[in-house]
C-alpha positions, -999 to +999 in steps of 0.1 A: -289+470-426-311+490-451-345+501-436-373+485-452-404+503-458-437+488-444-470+486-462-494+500-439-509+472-427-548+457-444-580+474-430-604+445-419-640+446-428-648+457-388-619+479-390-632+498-426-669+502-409-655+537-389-639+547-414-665+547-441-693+557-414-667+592-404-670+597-441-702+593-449-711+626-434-708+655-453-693+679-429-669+656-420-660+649-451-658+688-457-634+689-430-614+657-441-610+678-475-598+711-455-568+690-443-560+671-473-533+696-486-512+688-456-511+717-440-520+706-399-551+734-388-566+748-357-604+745-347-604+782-355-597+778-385-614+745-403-646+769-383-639+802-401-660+800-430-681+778-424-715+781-404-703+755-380-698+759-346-664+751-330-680+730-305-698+713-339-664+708-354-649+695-321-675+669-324-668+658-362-632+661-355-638+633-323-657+610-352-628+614-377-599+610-348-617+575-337-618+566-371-582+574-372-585+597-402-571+627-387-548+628-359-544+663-336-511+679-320-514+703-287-492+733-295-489+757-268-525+767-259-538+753-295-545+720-307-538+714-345-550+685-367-535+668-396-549+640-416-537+607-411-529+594-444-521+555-437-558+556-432-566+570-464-544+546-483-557+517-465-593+528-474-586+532-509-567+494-506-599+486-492-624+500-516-596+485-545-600+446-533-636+448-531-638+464-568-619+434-580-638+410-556-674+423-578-654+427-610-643+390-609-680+375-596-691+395-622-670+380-645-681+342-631-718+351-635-711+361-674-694+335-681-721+314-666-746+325-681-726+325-717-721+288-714 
């Protein structure tokens, strides 16, 4: 029996609120973008360069791993993270149904208003 691929399943209105709040801040966004080529990073590293504190990026790493954005693995005495990107794609699902939700009231309003 072939294996079918699954859709990550819809993000909810209640469910998208974390998500969009984790990314609404700027450092964790920053970090969000550190992990986006893939590559799964220590503490010690999404800290070097910046003028975070690890304990700061501990934090903003807790927001994004409760929003499910990033996930972590413990390796050895390290803990790396990764970004979870089923998350991103629902987002971006998310952000694409409202679009066309606006674009077709926006739609009935001109056509309204052109009658």
């Amino acid at each position: 029996m072939p294996i079918m691929s699954r859709r990550p399943r819809e993000l909810t209105a209640s469910a998208a609120a974390p998500v969009f709040a984790a990314l609404g801040d700027a450092t964790r966004l920053s970090l969000l973008n550190r992990l986006c080529d893939g590559q799964p990073r220590s503490i010690s590293e999404l800290t070097a360069g910046t003028k975070l504190t690890r304990q700061g990026v501990t934090k903003h790493l807790g927001v994004l791993e409760r929003a499910k954005l990033v996930k972590h693995e413990r390796i050895g005495r390290e803990t790396r993270y990764a970004v979870e990107p089923a998350t991103l794609t629902r987002a971006r699902d998310y952000l694409d149904r409202a679009s066309r939700q606006w674009d077709e009231a926006i739609a009935r309003l001109r056509r309204f208003v052109e009658e």
